[in-house]
NUBALO-322680 format. One record per residue (C-alpha): x, y, z; residue number from 1; chain; residue in three letters. Coordinates in Angstrom, 2 decimals. Layout:
# NUBALO-322680
X; Y; Z; NUM; A; ala
...
END
This chain:
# NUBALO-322680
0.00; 0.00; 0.00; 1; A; unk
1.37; 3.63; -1.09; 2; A; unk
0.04; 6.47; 1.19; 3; A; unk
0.88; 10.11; 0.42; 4; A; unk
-0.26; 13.10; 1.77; 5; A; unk
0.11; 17.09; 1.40; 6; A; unk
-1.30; 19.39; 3.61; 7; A; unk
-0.65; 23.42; 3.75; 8; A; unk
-1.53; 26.84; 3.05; 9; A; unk
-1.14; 29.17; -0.06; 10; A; unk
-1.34; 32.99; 0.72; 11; A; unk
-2.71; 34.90; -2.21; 12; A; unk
-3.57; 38.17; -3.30; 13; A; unk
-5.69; 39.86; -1.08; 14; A; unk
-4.43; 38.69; 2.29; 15; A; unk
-6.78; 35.34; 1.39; 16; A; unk
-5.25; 31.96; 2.95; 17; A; unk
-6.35; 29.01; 0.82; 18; A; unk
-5.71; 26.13; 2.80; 19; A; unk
-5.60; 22.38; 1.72; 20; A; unk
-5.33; 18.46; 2.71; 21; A; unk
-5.21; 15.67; 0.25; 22; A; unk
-4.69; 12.17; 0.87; 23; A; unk
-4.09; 9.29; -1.15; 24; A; unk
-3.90; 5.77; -0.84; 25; A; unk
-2.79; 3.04; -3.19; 26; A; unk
-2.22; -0.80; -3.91; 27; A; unk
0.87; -1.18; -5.92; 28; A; unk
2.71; -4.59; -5.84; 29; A; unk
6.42; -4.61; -6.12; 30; A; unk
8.98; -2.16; -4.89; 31; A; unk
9.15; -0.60; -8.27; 32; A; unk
5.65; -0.02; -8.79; 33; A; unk
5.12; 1.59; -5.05; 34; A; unk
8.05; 3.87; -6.43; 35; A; unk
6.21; 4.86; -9.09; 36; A; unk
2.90; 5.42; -7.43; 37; A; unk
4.38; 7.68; -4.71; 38; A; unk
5.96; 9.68; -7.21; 39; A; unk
2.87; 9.82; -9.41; 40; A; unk
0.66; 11.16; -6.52; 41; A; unk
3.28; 13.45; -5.12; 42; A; unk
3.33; 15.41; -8.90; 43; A; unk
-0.22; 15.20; -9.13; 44; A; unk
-1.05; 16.35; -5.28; 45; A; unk
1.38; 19.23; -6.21; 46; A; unk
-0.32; 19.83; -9.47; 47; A; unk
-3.46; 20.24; -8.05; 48; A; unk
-1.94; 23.10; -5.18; 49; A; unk
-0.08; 24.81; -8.60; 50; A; unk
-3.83; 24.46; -10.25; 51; A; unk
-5.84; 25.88; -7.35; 52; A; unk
-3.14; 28.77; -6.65; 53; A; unk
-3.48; 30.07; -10.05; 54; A; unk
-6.88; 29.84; -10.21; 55; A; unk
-7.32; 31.83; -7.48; 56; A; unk
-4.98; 34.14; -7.01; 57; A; unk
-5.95; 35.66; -10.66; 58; A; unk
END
């Protein structure tokens, strides 16, 4: 199983906080697959923040 999680705030324009939690949690079998699952969800948890920060902060 392949558990990741981000969790934080974003200041943006406008002394707004957007704050966020995301958790994910994966079967993978095999070392190399649970490598490539964590780093799969860590870029797309951080695409998401990058996604919601320019959305709104524009």
């Amino acid at each position: 199983m392949v558990r990741k999680a981000l969790a934080g705030y974003v200041e943006l324009p406008g002394d707004r906080l957007l704050t966020f939690a995301a958790f994910v949690g994966m079967s993978a079998n095999g070392e190399q697959a649970q490598r490539e699952v964590a780093d799969l969800t860590g870029q797309a948890l951080g695409e998401i923040t990058a996604v919601a920060y320019t959305t709104l902060s524009g």
